[in-house]
mmCIF file of the N, C-alpha and C atoms, coordinates in Angstrom:
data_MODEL
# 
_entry.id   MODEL 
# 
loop_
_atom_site.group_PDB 
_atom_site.id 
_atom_site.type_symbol 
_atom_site.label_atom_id 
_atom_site.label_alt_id 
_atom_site.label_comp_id 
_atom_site.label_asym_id 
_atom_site.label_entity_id 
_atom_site.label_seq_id 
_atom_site.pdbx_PDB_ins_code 
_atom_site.Cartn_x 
_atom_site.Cartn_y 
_atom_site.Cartn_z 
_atom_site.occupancy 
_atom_site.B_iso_or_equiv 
_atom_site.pdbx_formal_charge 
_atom_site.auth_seq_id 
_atom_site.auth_comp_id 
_atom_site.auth_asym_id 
_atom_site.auth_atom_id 
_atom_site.pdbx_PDB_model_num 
ATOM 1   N N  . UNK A 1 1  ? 212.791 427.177 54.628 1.00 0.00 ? 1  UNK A N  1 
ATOM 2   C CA . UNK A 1 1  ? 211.710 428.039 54.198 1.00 0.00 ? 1  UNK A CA 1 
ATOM 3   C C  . UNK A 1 1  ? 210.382 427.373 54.529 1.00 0.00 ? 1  UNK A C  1 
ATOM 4   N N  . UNK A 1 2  ? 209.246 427.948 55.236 1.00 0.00 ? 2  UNK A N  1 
ATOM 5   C CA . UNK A 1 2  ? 208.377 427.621 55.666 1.00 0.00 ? 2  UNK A CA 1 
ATOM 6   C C  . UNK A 1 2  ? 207.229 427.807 54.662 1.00 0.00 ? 2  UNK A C  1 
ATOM 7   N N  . UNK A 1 3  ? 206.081 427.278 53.890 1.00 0.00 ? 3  UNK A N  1 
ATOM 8   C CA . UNK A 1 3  ? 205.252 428.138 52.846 1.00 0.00 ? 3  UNK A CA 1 
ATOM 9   C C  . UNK A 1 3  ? 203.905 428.173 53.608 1.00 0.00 ? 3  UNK A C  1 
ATOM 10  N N  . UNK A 1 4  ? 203.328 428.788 53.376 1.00 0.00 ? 4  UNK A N  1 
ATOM 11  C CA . UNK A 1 4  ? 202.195 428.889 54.141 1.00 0.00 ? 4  UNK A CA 1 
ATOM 12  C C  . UNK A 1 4  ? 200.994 428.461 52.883 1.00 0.00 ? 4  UNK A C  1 
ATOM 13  N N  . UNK A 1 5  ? 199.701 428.078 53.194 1.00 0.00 ? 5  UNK A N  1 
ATOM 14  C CA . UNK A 1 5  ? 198.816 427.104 52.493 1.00 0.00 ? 5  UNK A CA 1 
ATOM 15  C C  . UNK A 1 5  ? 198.871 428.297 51.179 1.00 0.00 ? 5  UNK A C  1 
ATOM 16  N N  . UNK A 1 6  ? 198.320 429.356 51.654 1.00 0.00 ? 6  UNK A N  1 
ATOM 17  C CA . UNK A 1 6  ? 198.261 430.913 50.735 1.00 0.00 ? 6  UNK A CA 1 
ATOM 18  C C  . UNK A 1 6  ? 199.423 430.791 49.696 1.00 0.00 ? 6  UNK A C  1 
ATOM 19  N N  . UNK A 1 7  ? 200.583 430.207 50.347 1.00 0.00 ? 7  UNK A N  1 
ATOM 20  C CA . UNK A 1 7  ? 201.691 430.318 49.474 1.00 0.00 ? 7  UNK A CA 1 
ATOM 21  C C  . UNK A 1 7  ? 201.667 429.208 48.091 1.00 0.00 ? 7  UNK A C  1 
ATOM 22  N N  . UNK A 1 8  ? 200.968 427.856 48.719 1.00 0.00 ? 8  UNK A N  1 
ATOM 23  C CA . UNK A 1 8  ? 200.406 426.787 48.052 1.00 0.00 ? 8  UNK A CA 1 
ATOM 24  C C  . UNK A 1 8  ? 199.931 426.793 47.191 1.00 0.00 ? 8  UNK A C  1 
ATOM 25  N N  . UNK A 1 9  ? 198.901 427.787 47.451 1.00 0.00 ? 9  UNK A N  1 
ATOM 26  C CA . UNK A 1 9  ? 197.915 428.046 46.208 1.00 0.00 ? 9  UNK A CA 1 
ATOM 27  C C  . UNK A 1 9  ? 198.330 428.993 45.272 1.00 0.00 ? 9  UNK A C  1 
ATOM 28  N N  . UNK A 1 10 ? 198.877 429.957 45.330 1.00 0.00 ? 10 UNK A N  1 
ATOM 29  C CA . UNK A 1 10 ? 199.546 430.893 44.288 1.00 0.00 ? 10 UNK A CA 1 
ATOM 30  C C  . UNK A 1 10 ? 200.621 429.653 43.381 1.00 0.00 ? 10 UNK A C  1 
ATOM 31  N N  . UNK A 1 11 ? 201.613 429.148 44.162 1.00 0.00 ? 11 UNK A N  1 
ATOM 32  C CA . UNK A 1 11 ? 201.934 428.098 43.179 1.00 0.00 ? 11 UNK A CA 1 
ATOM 33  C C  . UNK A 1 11 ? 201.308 427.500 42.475 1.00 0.00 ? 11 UNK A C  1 
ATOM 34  N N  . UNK A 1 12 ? 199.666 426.566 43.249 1.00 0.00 ? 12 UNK A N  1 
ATOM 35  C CA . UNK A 1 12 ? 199.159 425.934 42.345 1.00 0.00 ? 12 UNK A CA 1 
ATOM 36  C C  . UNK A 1 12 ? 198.417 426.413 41.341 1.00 0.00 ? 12 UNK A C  1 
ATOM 37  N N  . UNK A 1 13 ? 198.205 427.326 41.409 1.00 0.00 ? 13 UNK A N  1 
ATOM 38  C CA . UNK A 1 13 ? 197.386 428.574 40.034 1.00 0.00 ? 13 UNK A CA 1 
ATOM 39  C C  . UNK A 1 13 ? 198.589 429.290 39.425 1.00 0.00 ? 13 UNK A C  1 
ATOM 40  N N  . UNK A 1 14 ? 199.817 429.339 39.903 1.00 0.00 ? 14 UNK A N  1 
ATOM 41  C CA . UNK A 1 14 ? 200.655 429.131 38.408 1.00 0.00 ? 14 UNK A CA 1 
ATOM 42  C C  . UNK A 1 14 ? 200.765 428.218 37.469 1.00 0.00 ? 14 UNK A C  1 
ATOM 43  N N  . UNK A 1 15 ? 201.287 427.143 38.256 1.00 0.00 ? 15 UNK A N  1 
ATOM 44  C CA . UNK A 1 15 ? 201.469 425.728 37.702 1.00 0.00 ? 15 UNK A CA 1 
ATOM 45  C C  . UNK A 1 15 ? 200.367 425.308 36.751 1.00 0.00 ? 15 UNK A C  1 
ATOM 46  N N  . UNK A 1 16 ? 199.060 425.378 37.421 1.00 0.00 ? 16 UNK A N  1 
ATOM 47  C CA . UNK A 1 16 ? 198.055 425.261 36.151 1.00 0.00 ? 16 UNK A CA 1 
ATOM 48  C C  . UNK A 1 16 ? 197.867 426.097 34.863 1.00 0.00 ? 16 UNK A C  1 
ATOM 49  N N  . UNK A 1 17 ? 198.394 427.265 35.717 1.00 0.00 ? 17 UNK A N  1 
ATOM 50  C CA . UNK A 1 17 ? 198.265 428.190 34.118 1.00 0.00 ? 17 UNK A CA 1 
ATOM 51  C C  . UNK A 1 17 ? 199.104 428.326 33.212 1.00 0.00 ? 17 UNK A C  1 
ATOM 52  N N  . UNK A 1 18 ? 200.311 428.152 34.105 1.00 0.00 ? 18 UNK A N  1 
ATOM 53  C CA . UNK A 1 18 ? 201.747 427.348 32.861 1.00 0.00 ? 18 UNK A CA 1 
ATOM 54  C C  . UNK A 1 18 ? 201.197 426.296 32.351 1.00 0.00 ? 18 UNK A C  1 
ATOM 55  N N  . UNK A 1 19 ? 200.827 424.899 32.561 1.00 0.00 ? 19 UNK A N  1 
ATOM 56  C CA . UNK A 1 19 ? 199.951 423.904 31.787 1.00 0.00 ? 19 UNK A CA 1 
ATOM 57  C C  . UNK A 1 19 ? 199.090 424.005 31.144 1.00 0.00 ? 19 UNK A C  1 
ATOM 58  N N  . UNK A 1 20 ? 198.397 425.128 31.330 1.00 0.00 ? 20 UNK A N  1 
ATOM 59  C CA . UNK A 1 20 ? 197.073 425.569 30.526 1.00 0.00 ? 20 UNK A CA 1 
ATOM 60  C C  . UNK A 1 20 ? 197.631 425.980 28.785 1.00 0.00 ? 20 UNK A C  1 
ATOM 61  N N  . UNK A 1 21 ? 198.507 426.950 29.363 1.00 0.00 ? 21 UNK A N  1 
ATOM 62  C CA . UNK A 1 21 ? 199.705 427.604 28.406 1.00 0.00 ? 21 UNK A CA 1 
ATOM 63  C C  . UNK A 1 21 ? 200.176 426.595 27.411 1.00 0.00 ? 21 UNK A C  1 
ATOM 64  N N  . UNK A 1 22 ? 200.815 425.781 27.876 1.00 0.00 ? 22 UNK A N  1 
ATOM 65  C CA . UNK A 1 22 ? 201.382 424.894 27.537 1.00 0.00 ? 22 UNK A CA 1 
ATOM 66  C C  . UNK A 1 22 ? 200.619 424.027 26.508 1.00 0.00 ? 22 UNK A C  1 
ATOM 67  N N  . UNK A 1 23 ? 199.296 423.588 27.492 1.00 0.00 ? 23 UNK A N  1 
ATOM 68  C CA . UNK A 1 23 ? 198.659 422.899 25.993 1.00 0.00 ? 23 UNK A CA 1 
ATOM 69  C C  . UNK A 1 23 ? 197.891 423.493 25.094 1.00 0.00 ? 23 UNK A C  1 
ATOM 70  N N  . UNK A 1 24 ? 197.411 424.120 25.540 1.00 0.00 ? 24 UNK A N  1 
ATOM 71  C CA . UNK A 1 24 ? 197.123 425.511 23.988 1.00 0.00 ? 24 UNK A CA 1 
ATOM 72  C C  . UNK A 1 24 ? 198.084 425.230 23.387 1.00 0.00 ? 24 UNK A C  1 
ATOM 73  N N  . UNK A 1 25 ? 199.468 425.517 23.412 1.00 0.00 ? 25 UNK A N  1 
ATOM 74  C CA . UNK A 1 25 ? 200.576 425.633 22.457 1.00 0.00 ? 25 UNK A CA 1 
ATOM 75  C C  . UNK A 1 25 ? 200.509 424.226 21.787 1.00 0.00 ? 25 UNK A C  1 
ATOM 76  N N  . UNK A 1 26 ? 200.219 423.308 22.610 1.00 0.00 ? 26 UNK A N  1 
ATOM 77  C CA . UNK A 1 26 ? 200.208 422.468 21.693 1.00 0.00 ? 26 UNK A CA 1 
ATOM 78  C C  . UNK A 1 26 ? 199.465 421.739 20.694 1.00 0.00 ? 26 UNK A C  1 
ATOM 79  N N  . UNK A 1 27 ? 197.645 422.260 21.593 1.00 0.00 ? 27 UNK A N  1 
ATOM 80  C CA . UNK A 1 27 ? 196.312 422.195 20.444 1.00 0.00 ? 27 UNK A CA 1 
ATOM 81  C C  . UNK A 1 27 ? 196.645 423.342 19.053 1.00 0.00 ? 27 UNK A C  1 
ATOM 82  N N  . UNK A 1 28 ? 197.432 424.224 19.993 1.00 0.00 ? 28 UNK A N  1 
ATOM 83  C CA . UNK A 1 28 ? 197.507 425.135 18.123 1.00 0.00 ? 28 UNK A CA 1 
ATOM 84  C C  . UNK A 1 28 ? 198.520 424.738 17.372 1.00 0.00 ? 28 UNK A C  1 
ATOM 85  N N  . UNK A 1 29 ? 199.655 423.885 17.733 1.00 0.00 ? 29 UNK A N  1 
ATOM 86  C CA . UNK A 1 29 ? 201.225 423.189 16.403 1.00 0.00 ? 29 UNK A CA 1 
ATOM 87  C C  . UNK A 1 29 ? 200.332 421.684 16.333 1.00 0.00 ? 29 UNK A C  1 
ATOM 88  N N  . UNK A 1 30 ? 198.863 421.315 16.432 1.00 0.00 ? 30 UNK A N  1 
ATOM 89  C CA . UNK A 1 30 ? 198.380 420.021 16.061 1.00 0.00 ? 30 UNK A CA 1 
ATOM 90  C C  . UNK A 1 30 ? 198.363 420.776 14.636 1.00 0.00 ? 30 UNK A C  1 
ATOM 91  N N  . UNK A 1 31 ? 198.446 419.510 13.995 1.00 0.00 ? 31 UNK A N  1 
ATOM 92  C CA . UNK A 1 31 ? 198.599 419.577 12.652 1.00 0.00 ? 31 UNK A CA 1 
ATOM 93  C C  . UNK A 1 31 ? 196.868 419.103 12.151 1.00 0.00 ? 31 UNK A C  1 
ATOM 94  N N  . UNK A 1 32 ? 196.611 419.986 10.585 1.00 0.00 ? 32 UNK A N  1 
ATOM 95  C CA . UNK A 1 32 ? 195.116 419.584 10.455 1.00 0.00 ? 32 UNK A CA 1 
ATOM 96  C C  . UNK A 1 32 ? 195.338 418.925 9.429  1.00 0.00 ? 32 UNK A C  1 
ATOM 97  N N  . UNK A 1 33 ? 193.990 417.892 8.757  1.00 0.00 ? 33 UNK A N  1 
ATOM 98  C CA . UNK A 1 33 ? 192.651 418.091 9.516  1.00 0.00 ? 33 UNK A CA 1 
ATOM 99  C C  . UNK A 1 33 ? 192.869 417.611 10.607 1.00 0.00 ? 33 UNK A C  1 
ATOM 100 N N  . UNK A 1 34 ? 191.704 417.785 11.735 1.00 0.00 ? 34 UNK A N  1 
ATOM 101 C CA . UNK A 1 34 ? 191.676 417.164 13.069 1.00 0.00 ? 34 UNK A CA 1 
ATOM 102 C C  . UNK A 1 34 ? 190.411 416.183 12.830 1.00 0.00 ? 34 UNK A C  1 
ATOM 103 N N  . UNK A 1 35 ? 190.909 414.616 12.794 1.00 0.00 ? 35 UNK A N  1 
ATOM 104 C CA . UNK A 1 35 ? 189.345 414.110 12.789 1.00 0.00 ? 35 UNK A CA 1 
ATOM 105 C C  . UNK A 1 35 ? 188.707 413.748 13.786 1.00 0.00 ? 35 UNK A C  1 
ATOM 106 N N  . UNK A 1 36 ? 187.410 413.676 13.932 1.00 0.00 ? 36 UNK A N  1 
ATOM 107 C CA . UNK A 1 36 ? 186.708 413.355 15.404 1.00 0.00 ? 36 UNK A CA 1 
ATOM 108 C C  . UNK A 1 36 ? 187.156 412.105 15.712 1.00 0.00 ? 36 UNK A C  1 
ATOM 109 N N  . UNK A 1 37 ? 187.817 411.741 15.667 1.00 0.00 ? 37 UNK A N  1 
ATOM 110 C CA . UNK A 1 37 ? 188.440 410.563 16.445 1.00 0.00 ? 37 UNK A CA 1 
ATOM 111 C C  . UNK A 1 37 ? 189.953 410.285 16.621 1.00 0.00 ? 37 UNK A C  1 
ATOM 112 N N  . UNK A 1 38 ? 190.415 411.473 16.292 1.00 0.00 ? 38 UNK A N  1 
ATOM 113 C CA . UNK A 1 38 ? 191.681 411.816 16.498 1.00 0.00 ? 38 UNK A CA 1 
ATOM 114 C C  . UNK A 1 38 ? 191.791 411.554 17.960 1.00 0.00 ? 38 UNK A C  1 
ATOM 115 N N  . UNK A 1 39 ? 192.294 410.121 18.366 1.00 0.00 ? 39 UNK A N  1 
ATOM 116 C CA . UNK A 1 39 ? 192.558 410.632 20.490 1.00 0.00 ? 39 UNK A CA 1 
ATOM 117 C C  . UNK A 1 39 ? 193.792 411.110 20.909 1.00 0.00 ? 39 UNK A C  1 
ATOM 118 N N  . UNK A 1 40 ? 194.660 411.616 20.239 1.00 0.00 ? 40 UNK A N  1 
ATOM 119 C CA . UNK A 1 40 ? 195.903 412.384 20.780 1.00 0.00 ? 40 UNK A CA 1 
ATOM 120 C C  . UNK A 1 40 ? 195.085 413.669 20.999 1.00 0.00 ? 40 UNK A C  1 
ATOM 121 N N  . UNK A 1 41 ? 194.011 414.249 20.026 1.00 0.00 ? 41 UNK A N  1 
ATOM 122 C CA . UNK A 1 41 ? 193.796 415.924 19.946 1.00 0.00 ? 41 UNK A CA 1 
ATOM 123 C C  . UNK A 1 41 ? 192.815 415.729 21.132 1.00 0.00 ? 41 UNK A C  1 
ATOM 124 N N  . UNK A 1 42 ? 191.917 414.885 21.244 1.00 0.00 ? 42 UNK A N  1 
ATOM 125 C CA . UNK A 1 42 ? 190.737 414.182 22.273 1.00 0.00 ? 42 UNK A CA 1 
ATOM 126 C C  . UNK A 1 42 ? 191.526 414.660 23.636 1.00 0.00 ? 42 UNK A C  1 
ATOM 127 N N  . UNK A 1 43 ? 192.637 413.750 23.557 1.00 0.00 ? 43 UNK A N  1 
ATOM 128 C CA . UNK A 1 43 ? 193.403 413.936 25.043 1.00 0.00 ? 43 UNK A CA 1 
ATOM 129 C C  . UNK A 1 43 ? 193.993 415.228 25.350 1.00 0.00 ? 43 UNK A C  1 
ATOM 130 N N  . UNK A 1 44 ? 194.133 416.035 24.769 1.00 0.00 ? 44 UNK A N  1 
ATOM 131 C CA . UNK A 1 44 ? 194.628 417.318 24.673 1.00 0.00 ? 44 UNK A CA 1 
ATOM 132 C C  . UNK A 1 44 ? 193.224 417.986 25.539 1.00 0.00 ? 44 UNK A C  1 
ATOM 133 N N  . UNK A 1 45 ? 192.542 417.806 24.551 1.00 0.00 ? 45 UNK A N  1 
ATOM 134 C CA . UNK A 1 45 ? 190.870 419.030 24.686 1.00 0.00 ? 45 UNK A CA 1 
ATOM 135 C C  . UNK A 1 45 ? 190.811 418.241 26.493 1.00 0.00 ? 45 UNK A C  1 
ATOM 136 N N  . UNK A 1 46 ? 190.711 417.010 26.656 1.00 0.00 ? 46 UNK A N  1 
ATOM 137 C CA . UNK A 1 46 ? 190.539 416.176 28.097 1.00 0.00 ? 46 UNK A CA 1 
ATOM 138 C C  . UNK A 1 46 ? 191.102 416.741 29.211 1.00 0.00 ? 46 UNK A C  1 
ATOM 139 N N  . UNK A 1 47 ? 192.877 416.949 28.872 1.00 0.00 ? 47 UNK A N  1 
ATOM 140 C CA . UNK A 1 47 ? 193.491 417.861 29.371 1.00 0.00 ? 47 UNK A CA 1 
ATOM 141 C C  . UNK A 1 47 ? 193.493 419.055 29.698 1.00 0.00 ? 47 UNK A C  1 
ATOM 142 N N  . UNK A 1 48 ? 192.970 420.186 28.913 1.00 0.00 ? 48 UNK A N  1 
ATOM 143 C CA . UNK A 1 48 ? 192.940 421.506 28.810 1.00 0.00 ? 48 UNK A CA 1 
ATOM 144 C C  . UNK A 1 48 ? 191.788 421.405 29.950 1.00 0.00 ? 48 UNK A C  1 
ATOM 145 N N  . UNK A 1 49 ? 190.237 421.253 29.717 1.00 0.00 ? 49 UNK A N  1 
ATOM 146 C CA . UNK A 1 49 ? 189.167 421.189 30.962 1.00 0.00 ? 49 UNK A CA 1 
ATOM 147 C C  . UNK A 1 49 ? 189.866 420.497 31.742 1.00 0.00 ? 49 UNK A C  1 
ATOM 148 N N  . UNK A 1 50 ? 190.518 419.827 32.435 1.00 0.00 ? 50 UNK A N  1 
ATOM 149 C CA . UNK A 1 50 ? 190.603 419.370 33.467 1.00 0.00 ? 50 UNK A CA 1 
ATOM 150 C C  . UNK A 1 50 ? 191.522 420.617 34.499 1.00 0.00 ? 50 UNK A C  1 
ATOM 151 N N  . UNK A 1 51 ? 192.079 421.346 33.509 1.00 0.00 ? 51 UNK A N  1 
ATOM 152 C CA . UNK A 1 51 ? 193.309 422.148 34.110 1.00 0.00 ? 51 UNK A CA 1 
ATOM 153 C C  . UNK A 1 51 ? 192.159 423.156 34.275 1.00 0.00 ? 51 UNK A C  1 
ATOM 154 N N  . UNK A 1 52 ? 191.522 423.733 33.290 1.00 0.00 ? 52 UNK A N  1 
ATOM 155 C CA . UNK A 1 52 ? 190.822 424.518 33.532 1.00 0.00 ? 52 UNK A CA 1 
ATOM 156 C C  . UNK A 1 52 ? 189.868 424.769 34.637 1.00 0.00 ? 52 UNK A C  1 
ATOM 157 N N  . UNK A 1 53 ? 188.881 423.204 34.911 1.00 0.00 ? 53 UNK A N  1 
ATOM 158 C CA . UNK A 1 53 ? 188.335 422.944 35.982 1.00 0.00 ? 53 UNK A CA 1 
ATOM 159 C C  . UNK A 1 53 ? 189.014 423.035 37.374 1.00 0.00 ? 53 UNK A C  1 
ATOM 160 N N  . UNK A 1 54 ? 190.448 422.719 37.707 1.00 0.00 ? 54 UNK A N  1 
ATOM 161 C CA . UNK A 1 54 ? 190.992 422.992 38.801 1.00 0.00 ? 54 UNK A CA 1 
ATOM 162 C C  . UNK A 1 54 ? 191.148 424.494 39.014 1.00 0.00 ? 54 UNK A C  1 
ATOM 163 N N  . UNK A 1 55 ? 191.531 425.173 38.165 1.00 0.00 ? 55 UNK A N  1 
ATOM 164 C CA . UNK A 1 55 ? 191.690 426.739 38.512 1.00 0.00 ? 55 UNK A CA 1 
ATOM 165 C C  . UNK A 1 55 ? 190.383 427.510 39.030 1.00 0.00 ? 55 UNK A C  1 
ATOM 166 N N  . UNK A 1 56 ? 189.171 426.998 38.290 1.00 0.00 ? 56 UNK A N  1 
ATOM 167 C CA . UNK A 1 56 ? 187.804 427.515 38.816 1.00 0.00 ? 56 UNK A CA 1 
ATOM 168 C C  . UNK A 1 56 ? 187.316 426.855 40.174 1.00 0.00 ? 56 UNK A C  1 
ATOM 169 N N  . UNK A 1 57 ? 188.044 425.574 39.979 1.00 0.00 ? 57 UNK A N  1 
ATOM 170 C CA . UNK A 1 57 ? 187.992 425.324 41.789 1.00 0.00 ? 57 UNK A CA 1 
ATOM 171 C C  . UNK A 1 57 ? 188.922 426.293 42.688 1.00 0.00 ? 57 UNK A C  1 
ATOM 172 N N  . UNK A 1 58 ? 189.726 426.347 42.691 1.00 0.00 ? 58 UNK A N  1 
ATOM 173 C CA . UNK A 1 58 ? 190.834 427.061 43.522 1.00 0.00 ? 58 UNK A CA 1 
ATOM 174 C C  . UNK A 1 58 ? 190.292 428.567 43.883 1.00 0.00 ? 58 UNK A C  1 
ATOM 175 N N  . UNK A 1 59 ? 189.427 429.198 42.788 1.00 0.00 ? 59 UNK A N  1 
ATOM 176 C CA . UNK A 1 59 ? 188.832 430.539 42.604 1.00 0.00 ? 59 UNK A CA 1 
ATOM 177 C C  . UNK A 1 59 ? 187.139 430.104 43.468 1.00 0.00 ? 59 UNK A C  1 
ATOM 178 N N  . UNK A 1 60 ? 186.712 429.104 43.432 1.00 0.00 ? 60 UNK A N  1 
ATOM 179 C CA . UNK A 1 60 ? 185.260 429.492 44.060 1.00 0.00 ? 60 UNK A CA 1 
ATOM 180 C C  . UNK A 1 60 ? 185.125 429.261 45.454 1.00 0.00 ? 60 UNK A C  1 
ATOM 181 N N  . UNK A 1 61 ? 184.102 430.012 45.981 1.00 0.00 ? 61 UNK A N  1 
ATOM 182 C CA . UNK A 1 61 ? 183.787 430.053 47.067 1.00 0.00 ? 61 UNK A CA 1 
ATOM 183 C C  . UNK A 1 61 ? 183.128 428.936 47.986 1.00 0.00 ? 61 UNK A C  1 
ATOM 184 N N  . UNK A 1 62 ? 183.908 428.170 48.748 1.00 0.00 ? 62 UNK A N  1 
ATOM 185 C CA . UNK A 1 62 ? 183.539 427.434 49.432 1.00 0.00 ? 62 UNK A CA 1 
ATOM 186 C C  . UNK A 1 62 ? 182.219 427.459 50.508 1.00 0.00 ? 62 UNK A C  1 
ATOM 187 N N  . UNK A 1 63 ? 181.286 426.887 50.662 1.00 0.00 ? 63 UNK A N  1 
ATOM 188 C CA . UNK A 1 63 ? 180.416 427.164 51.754 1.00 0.00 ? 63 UNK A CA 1 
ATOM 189 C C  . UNK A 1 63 ? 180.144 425.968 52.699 1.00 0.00 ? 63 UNK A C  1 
ATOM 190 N N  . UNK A 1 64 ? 180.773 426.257 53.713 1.00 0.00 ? 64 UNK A N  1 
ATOM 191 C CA . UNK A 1 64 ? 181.438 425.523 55.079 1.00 0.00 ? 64 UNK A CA 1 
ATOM 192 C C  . UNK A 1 64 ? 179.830 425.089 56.092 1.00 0.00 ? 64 UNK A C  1 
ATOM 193 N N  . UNK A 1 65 ? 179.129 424.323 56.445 1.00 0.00 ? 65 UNK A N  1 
ATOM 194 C CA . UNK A 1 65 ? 177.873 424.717 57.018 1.00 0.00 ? 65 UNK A CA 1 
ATOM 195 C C  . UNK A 1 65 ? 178.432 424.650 58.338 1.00 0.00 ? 65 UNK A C  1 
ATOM 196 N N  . UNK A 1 66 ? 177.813 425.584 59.278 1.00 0.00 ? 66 UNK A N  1 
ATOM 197 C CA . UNK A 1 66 ? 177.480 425.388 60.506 1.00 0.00 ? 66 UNK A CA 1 
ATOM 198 C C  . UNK A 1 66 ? 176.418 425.591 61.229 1.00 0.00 ? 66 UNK A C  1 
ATOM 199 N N  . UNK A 1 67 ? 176.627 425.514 62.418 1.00 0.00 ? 67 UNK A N  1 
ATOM 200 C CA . UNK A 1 67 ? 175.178 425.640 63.186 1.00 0.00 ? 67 UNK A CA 1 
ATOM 201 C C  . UNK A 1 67 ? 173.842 426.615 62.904 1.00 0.00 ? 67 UNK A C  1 
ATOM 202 N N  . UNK A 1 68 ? 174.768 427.729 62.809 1.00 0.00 ? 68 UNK A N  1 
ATOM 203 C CA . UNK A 1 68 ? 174.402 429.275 62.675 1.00 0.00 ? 68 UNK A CA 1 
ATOM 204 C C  . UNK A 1 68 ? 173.657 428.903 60.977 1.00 0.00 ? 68 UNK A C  1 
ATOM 205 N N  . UNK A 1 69 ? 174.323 428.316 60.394 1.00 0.00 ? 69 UNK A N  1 
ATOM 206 C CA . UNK A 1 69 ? 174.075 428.906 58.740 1.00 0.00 ? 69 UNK A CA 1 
ATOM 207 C C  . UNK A 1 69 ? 174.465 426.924 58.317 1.00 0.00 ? 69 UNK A C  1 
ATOM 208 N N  . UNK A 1 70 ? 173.019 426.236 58.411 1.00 0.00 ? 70 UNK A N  1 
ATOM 209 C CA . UNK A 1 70 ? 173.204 424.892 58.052 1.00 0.00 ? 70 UNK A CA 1 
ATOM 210 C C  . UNK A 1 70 ? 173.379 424.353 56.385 1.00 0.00 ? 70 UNK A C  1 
ATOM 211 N N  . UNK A 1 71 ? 172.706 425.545 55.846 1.00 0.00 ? 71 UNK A N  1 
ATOM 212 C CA . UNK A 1 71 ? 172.780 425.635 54.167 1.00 0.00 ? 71 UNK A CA 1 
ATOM 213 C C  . UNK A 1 71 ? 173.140 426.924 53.752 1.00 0.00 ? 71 UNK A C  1 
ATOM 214 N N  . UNK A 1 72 ? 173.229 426.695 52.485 1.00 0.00 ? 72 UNK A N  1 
ATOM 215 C CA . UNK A 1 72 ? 173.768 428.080 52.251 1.00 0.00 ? 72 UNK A CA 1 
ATOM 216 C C  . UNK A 1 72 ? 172.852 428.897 51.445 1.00 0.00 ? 72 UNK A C  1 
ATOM 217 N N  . UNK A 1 73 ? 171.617 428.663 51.619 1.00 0.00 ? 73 UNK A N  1 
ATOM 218 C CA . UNK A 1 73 ? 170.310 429.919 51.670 1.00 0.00 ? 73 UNK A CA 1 
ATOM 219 C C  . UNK A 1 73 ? 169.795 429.744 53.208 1.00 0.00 ? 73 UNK A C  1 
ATOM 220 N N  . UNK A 1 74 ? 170.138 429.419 53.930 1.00 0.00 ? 74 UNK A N  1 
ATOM 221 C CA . UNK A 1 74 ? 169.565 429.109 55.226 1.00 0.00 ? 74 UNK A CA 1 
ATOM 222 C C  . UNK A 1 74 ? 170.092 430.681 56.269 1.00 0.00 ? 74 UNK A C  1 
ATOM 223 N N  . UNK A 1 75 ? 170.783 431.667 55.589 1.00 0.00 ? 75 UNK A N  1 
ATOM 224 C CA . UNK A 1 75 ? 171.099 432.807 56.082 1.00 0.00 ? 75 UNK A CA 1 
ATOM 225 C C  . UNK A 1 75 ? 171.712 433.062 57.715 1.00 0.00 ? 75 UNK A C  1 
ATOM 226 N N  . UNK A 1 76 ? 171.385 433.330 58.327 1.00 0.00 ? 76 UNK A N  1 
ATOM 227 C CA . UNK A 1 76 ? 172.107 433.498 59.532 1.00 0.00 ? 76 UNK A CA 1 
ATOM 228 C C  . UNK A 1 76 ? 170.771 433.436 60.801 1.00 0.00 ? 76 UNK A C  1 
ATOM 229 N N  . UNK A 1 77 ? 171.106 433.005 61.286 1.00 0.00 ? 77 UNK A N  1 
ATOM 230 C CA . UNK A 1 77 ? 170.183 432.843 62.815 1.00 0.00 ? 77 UNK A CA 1 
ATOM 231 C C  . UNK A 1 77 ? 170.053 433.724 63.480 1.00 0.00 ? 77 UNK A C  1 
ATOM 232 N N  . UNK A 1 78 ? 169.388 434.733 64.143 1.00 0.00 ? 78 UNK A N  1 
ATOM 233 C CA . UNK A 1 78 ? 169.174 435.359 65.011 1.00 0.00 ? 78 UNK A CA 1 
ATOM 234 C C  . UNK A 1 78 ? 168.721 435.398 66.234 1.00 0.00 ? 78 UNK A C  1 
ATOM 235 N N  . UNK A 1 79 ? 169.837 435.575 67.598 1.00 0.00 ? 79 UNK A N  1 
ATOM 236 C CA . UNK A 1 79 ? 169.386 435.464 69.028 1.00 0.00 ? 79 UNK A CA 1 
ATOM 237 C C  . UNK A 1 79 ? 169.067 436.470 69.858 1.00 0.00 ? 79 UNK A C  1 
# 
């Protein structure tokens, strides 16, 4: 079976969102109080943005520069 990159990424935006899933389930069976220096719950919350942060990478729009378009307010060149 051959996967193609497209195929890559649908895996990897499951996989994160099963993990995402996952630790929710487990910030909500933490047992309270939660104190601010609790670092098991710390590492949890650490965890959750980090998963979170990869999925909003995977979703944003890359801007590639080239000749034509060196920045990305730099609009398009006209010849």
């Amino acid at each position: 079976m051959t996967d193609t990159f497209e195929d890559c990424l649908v895996l990897a935006r499951t996989e994160l969102k099963r993990a995402r899933a996952l630790i929710q389930t487990e910030i909500s069976a933490y047992p309270a109080p939660i104190a601010g220096c609790d670092v098991q719950f710390n590492h949890l919350l650490a965890a959750r943005q980090q998963v979170l942060t990869a999925l909003c990478a995977l979703d944003e729009a890359v801007f590639v520069p080239t000749p034509r378009s060196p920045t990305p307010h730099a609009g398009v060149e006209s010849r």
